[in-house]
C-alpha positions as CSV (number, residue, x, y, z in Angstrom):
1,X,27.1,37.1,40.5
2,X,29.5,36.9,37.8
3,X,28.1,38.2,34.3
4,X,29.2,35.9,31.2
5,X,28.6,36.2,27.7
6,X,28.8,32.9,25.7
7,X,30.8,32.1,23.1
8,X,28.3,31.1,20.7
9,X,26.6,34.6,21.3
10,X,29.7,36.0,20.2
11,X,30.1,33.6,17.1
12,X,26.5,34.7,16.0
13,X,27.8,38.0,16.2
14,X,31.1,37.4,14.2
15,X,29.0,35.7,11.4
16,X,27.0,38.6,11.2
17,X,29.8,41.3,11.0
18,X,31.6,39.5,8.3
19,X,27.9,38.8,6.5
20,X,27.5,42.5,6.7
21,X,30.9,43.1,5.3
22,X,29.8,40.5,2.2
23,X,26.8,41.8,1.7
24,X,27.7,45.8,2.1
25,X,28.4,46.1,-1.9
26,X,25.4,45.0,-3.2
27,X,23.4,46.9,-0.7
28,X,25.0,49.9,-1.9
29,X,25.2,48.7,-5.9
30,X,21.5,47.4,-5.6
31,X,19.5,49.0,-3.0
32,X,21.2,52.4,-2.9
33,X,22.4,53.0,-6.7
34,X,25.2,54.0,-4.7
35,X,27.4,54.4,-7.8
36,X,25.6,56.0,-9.9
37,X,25.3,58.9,-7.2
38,X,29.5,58.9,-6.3
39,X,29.6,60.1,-10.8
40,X,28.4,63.3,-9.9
41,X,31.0,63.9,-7.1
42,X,34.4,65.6,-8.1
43,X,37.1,62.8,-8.6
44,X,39.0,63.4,-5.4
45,X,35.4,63.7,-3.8
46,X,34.6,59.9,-5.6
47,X,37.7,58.7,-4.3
48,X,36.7,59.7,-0.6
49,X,33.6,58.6,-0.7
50,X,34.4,55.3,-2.2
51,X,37.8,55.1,0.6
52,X,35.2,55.5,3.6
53,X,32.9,52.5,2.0
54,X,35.7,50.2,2.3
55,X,36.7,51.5,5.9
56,X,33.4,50.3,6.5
57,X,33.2,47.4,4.9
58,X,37.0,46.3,6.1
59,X,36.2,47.3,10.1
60,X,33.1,45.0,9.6
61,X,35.2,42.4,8.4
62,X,38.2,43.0,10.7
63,X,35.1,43.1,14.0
64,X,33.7,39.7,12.8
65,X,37.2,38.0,12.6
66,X,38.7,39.0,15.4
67,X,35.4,37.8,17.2
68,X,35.3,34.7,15.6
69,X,39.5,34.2,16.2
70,X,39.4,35.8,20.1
71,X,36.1,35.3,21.4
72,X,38.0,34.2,25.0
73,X,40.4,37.0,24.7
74,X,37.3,39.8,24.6
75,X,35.8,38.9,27.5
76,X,38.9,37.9,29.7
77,X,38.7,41.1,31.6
78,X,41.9,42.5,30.3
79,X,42.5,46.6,29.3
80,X,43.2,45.3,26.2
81,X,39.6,43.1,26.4
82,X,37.8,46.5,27.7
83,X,39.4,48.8,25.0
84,X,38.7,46.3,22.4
85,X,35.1,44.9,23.1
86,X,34.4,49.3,24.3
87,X,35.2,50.0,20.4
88,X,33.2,47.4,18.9
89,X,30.2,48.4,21.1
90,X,30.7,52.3,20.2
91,X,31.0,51.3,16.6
92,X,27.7,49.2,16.6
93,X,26.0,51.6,18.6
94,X,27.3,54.6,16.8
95,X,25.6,53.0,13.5
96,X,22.4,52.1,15.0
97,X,22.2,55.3,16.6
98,X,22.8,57.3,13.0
99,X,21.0,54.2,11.1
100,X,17.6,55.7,13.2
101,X,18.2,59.3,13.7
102,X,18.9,60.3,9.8
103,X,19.0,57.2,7.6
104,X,14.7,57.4,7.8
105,X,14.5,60.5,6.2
106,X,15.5,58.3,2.5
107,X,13.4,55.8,1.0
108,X,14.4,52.6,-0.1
109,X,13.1,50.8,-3.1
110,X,9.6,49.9,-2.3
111,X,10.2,45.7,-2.8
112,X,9.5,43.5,-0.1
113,X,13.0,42.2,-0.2
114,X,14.7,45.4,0.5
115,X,12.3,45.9,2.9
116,X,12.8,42.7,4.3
117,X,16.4,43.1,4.2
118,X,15.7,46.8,6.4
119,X,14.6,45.0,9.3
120,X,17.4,42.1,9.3
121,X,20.4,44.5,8.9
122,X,19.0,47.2,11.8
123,X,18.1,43.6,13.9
124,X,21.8,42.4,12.9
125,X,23.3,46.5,14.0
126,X,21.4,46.2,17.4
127,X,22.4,43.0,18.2
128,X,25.8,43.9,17.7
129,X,25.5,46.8,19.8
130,X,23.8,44.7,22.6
131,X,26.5,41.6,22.2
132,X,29.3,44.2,23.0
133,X,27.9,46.7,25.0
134,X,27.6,43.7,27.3
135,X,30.9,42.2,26.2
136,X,32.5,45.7,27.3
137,X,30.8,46.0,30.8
138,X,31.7,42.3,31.8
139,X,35.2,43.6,31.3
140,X,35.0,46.5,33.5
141,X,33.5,44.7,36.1
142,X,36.1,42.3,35.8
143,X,39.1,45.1,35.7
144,X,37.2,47.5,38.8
145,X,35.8,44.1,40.6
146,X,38.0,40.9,39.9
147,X,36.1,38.0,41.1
């Protein structure tokens, strides 16, 4: 039984890493004052902190685009496939894993829209994780088992 993921499922995906990209500013700017917290660092400190947000932000992007752009080239069973589609899914799961285990500890502006937005963005990191955790083991069965 060969294990597939579809195309579209991986589109969905790639829509939903750029959308977090977009959308990663004003979640910090409106939800997290974000700013307003990065004036108290030192400069250098401010300059980090603020480097590290567009790491983020530009590995979102760069995950959504090349799934959009490659969706047949992660899941051909190449190294390059299982390299790629394994750092995706360590990303994703990386970020839901630190999104649960210390992220509850600070509250979010009681409005239902941030709240609202809570649930979409940890249903949006999960998926993710799921999409390419499977993306990654349909590689390695395909490099340990070619069918």
């Amino acid at each position: 039984m060969k294990l597939e993921i579809p195309n579209w499922l991986i589109y969905i995906g790639a829509a939903g890493q750029i959308f977090t990209a977009l959308v990663y500013p004003y979640i910090r700017h409106k939800v997290f004052d974000w700013y307003n917290d990065i004036k108290k660092l030192k400069p250098l400190n401010q300059e980090i902190a603020k480097t590290y947000g567009r790491y983020i932000q530009g590995l979102n992007f760069s995950f959504g685009l090349i799934s959009f752009l490659l969706a047949d080239d992660l899941k051909n069973g190449t190294s390059l496939a299982l390299a790629l589609s394994g750092l995706i899914a360590a990303y994703w799961t990386g970020k839901v894993i630190t999104q649960f285990a210390y992220y509850p500890m600070y509250k979010i502006p009681n409005k239902p829209v941030f709240k609202i937005g809570e649930i979409g963005m940890n249903t949006l990191f999960i998926s993710f994780a799921v999409v390419f955790i499977g993306l990654f083991i349909t590689n390695l069965l395909q490099l340990i088992a070619p069918i």
